[in-house]
N, CA, C and O atoms as a Tinker XYZ file with bonds, in Angstrom:
   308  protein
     1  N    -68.251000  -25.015000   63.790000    73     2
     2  CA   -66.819000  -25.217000   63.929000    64     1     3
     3  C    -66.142000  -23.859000   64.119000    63     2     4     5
     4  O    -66.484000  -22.814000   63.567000    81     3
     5  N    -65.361000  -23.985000   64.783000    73     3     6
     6  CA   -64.803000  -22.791000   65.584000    64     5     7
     7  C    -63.228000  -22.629000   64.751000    63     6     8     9
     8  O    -62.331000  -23.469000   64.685000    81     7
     9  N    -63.278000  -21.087000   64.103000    73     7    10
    10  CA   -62.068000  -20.925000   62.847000    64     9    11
    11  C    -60.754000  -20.922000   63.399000    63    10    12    13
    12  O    -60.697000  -20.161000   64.364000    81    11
    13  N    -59.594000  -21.537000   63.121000    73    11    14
    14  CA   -58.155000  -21.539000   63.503000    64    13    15
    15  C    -58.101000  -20.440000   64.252000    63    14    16    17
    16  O    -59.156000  -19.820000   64.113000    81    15
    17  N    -57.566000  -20.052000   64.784000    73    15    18
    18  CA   -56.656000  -18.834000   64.767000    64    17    19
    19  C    -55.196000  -19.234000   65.387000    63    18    20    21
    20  O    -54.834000  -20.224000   66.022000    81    19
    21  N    -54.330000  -17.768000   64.834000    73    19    22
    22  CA   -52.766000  -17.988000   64.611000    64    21    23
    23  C    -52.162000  -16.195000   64.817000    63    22    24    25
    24  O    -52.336000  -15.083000   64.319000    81    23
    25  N    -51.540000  -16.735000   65.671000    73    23    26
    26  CA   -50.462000  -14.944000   65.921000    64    25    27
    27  C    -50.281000  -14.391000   64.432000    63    26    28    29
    28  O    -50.314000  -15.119000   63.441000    81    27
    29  N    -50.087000  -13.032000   64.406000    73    27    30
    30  CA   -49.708000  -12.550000   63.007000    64    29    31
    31  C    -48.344000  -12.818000   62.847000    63    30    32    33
    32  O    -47.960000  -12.829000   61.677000    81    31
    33  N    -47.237000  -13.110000   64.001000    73    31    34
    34  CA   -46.249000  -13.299000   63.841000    64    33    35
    35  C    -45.883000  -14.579000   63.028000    63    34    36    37
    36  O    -44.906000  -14.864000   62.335000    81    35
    37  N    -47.039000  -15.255000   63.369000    73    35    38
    38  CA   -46.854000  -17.240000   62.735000    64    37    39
    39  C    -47.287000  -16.826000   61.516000    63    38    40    41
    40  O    -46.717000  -17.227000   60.502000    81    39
    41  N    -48.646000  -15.735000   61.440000    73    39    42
    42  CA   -48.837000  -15.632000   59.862000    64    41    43
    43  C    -48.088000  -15.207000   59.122000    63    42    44    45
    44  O    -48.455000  -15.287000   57.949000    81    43
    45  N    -47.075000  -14.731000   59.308000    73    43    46
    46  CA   -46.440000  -13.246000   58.412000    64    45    47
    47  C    -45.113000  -13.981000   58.341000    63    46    48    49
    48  O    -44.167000  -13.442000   57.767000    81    47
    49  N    -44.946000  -15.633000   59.098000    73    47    50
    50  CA   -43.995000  -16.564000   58.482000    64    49    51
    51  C    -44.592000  -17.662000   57.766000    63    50    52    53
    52  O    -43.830000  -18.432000   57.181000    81    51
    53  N    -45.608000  -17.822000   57.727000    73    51    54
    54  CA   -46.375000  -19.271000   56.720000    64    53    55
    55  C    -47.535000  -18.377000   56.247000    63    54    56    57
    56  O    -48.705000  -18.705000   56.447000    81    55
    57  N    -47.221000  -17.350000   55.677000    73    55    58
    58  CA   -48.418000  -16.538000   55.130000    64    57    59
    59  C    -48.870000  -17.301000   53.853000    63    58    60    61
    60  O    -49.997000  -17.795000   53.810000    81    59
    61  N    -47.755000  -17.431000   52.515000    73    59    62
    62  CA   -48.209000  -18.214000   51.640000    64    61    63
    63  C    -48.604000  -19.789000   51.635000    63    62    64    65
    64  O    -49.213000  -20.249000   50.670000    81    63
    65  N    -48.288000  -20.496000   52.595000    73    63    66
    66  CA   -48.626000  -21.567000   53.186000    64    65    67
    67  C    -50.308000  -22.062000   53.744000    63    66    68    69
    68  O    -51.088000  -22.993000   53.540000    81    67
    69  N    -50.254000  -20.762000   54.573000    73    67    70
    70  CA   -51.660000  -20.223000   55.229000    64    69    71
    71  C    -52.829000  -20.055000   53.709000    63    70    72    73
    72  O    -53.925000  -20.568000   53.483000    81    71
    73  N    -52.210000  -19.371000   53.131000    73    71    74
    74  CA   -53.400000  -18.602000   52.046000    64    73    75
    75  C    -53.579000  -19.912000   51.105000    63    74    76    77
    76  O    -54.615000  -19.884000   50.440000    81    75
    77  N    -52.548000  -21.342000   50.885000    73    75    78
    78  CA   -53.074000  -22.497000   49.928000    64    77    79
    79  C    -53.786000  -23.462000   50.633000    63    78    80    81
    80  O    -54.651000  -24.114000   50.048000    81    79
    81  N    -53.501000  -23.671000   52.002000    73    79    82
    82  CA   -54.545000  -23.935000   52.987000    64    81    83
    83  C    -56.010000  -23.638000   52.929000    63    82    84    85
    84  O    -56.940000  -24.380000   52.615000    81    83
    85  N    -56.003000  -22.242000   53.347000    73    83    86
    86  CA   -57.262000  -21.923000   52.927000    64    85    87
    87  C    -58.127000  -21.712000   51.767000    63    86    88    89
    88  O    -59.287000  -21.303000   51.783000    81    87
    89  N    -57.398000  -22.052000   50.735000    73    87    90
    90  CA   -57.989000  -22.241000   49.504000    64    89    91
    91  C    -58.702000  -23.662000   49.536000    63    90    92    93
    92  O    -59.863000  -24.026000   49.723000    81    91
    93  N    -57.732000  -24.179000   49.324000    73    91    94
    94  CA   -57.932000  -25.504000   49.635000    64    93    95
    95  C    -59.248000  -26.185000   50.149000    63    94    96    97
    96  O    -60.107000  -26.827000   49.545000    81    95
    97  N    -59.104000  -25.795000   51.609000    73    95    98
    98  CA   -60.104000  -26.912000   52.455000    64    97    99
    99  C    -61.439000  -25.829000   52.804000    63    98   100   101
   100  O    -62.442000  -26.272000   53.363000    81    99
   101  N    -61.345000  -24.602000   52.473000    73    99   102
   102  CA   -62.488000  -23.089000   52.674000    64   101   103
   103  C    -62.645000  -22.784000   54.223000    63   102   104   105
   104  O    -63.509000  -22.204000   54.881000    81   103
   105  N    -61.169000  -23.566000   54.604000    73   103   106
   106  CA   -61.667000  -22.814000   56.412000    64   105   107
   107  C    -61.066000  -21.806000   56.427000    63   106   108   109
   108  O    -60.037000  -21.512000   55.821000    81   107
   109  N    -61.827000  -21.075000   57.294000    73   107   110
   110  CA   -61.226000  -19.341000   57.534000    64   109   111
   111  C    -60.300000  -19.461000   59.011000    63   110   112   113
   112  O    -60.325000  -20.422000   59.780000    81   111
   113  N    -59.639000  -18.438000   59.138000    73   111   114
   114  CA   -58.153000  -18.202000   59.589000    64   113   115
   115  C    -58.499000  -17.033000   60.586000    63   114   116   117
   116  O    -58.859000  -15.973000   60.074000    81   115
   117  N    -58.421000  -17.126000   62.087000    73   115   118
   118  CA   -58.335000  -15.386000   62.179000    64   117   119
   119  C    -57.238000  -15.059000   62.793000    63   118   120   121
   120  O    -57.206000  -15.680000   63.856000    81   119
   121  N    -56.096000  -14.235000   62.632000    73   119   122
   122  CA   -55.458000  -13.449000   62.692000    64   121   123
   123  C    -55.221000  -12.859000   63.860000    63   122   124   125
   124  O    -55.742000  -11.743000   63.862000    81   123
   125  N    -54.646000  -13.113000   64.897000    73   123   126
   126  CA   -54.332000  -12.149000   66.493000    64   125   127
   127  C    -53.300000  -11.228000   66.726000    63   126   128   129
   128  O    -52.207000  -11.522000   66.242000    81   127
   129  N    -53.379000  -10.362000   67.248000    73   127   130
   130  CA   -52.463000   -9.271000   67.707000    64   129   131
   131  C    -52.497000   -8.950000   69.628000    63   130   132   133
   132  O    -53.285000   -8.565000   70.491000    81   131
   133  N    -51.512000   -9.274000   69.532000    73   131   134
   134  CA   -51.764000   -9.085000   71.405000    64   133   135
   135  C    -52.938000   -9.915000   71.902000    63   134   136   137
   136  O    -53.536000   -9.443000   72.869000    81   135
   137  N    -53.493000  -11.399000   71.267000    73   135   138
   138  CA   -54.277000  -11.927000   71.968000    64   137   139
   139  C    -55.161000  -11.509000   71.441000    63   138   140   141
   140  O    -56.003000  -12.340000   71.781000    81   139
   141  N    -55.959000  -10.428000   70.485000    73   139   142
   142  CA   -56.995000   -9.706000   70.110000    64   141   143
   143  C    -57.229000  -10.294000   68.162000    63   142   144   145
   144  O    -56.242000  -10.255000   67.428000    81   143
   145  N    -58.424000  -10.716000   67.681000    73   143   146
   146  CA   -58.430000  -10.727000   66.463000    64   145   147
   147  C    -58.208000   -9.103000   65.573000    63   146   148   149
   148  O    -58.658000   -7.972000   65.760000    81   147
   149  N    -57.362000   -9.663000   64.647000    73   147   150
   150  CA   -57.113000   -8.098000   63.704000    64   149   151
   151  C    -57.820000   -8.212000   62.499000    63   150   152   153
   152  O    -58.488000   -7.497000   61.752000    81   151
   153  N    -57.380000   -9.531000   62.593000    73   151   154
   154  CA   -58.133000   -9.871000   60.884000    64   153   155
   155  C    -58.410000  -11.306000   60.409000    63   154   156   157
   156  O    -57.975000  -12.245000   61.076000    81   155
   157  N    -59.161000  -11.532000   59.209000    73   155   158
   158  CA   -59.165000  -12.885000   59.076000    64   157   159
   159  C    -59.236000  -13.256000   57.309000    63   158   160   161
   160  O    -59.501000  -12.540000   56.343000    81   159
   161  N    -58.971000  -14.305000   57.395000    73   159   162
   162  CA   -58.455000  -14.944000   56.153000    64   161   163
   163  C    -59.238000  -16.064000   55.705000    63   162   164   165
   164  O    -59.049000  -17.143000   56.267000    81   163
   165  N    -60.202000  -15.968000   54.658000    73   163   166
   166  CA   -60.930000  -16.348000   53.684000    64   165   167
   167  C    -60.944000  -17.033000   52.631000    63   166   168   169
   168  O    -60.639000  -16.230000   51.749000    81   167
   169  N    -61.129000  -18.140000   52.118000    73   167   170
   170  CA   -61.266000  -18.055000   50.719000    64   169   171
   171  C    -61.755000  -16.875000   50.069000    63   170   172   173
   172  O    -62.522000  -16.028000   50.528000    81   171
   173  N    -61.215000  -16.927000   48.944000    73   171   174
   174  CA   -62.440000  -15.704000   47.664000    64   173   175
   175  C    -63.061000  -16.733000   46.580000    63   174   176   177
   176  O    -62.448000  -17.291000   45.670000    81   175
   177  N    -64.451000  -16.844000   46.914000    73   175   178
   178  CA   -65.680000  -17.161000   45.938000    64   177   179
   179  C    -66.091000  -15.976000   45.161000    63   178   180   181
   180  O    -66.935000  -15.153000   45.515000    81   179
   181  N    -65.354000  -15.971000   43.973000    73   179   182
   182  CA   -66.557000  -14.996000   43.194000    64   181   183
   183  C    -67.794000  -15.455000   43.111000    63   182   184   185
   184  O    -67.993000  -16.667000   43.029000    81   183
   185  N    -69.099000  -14.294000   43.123000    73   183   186
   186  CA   -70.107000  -14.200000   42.555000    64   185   187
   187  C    -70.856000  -14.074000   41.520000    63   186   188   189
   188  O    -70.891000  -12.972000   40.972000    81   187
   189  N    -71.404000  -14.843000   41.156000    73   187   190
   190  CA   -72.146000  -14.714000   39.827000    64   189   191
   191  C    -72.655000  -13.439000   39.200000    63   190   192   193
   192  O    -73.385000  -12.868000   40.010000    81   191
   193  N    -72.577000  -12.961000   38.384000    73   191   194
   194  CA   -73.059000  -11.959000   37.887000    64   193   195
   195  C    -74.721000  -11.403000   38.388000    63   194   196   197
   196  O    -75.293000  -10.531000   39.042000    81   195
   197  N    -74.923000  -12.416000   37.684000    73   195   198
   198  CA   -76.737000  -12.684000   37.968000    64   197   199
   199  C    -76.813000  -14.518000   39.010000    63   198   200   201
   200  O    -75.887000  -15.239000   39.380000    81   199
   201  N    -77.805000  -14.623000   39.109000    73   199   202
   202  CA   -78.864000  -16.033000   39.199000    64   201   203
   203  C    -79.307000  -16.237000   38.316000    63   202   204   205
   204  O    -79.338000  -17.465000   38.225000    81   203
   205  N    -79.752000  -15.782000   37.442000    73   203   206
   206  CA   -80.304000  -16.393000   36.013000    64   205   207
   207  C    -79.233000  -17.023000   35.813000    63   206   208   209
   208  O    -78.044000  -16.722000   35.918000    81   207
   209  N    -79.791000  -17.947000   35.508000    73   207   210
   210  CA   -78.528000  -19.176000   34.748000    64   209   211
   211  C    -77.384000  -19.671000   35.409000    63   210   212   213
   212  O    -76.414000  -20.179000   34.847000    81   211
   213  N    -77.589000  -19.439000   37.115000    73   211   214
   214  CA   -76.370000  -19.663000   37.897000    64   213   215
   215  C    -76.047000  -21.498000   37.708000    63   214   216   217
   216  O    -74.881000  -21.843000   37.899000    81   215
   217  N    -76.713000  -22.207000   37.472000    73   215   218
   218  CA   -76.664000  -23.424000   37.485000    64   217   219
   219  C    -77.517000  -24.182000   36.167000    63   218   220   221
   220  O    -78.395000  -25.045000   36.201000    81   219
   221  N    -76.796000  -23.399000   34.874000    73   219   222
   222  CA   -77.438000  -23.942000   33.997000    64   221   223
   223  C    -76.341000  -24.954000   33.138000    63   222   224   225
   224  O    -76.627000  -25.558000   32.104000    81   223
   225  N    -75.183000  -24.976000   33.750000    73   223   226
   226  CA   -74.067000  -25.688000   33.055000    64   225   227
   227  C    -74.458000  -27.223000   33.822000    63   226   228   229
   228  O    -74.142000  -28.327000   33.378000    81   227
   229  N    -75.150000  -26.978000   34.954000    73   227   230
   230  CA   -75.592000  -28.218000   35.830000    64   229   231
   231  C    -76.257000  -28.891000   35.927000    63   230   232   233
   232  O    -76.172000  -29.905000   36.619000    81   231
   233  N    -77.421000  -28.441000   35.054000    73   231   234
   234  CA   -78.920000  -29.079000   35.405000    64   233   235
   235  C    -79.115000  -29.531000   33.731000    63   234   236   237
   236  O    -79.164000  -28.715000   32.811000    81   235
   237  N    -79.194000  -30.735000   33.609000    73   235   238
   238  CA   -79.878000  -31.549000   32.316000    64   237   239
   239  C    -81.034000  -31.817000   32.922000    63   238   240   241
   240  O    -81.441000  -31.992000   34.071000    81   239
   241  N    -81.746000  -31.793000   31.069000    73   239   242
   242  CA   -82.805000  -32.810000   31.183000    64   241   243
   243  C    -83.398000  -33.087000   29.664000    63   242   244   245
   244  O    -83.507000  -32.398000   28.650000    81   243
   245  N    -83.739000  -34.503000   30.041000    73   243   246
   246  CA   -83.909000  -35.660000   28.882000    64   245   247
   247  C    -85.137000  -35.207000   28.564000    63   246   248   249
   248  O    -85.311000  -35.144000   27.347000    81   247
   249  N    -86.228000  -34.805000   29.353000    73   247   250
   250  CA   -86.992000  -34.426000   28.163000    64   249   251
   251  C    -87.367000  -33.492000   27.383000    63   250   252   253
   252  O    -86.718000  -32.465000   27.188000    81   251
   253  N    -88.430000  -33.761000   26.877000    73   251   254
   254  CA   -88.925000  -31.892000   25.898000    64   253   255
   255  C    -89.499000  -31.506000   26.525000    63   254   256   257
   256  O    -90.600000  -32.055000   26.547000    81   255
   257  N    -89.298000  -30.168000   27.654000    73   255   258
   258  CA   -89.830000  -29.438000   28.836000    64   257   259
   259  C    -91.067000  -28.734000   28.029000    63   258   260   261
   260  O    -92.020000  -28.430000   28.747000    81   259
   261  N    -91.204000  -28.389000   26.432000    73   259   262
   262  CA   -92.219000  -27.233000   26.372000    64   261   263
   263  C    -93.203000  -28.145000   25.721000    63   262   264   265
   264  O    -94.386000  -27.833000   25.855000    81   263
   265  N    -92.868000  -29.404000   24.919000    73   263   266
   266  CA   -93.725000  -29.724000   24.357000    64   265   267
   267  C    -94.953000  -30.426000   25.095000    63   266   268   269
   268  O    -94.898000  -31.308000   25.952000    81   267
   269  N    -95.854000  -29.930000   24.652000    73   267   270
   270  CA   -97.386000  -30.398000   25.561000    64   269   271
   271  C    -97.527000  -31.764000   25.244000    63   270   272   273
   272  O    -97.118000  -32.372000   24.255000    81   271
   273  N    -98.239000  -32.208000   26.338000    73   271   274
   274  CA   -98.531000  -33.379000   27.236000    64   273   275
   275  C   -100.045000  -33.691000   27.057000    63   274   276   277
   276  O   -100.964000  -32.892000   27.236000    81   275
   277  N   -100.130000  -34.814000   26.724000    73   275   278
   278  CA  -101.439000  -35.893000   26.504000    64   277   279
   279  C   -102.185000  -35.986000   27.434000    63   278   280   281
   280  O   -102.904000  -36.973000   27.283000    81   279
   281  N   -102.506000  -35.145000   28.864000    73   279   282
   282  CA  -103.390000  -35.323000   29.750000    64   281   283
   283  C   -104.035000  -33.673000   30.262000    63   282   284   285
   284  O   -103.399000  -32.620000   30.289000    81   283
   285  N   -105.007000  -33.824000   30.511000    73   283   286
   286  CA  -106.032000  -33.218000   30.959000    64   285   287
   287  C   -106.238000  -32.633000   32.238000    63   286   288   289
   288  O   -106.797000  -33.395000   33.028000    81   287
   289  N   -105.918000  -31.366000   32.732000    73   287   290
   290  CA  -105.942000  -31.039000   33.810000    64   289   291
   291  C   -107.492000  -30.753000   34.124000    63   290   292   293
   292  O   -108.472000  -30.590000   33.398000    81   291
   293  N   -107.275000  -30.763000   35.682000    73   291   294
   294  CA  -109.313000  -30.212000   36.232000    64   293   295
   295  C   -109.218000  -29.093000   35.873000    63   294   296   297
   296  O   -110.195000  -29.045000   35.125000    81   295
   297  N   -108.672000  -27.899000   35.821000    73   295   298
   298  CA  -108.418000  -26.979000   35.325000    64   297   299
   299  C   -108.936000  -26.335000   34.289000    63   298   300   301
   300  O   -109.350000  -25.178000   34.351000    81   299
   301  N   -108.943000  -27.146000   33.135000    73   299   302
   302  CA  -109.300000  -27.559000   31.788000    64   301   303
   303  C   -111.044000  -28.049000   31.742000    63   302   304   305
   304  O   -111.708000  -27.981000   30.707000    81   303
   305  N   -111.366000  -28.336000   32.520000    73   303   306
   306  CA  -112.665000  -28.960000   32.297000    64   305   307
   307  C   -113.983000  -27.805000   32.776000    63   306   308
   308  O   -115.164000  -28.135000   32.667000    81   307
């Protein structure tokens, strides 16, 4: 999908308009000057610190992951 674009003159009158837009729906915006892109307009996703634990508020589970299991791997034999 191919991003909006909008004169800076249209931006720099629905600028705050523009920026809840793009919060909103995460499409990016680019910005023209004389027909030419100047700039463009983004959501901001912060980043996680780390990946460890990026998706640990997300992921359950019902069982007991450490406690050992009643079967026999080939492994084992």
């Amino acid at each position: 999908m191919e991003p909006q674009t909008i004169k800076a003159s249209v931006f720099k009158a629905k600028c705050l308009g523009l920026m809840e837009k793009v919060n909103q729906t995460g499409e990016e915006i680019v910005i023209t000057k004389n027909g030419k892109p100047i700039s463009k307009l983004v959501p901001y996703r912060s980043r996680p610190a780390s990946l460890f634990g990026l998706h640990g508020d997300k992921i359950r589970s019902k069982d007991d992951l450490i406690e050992p299991i009643d079967v026999e791997w080939d492994a084992e034999q």
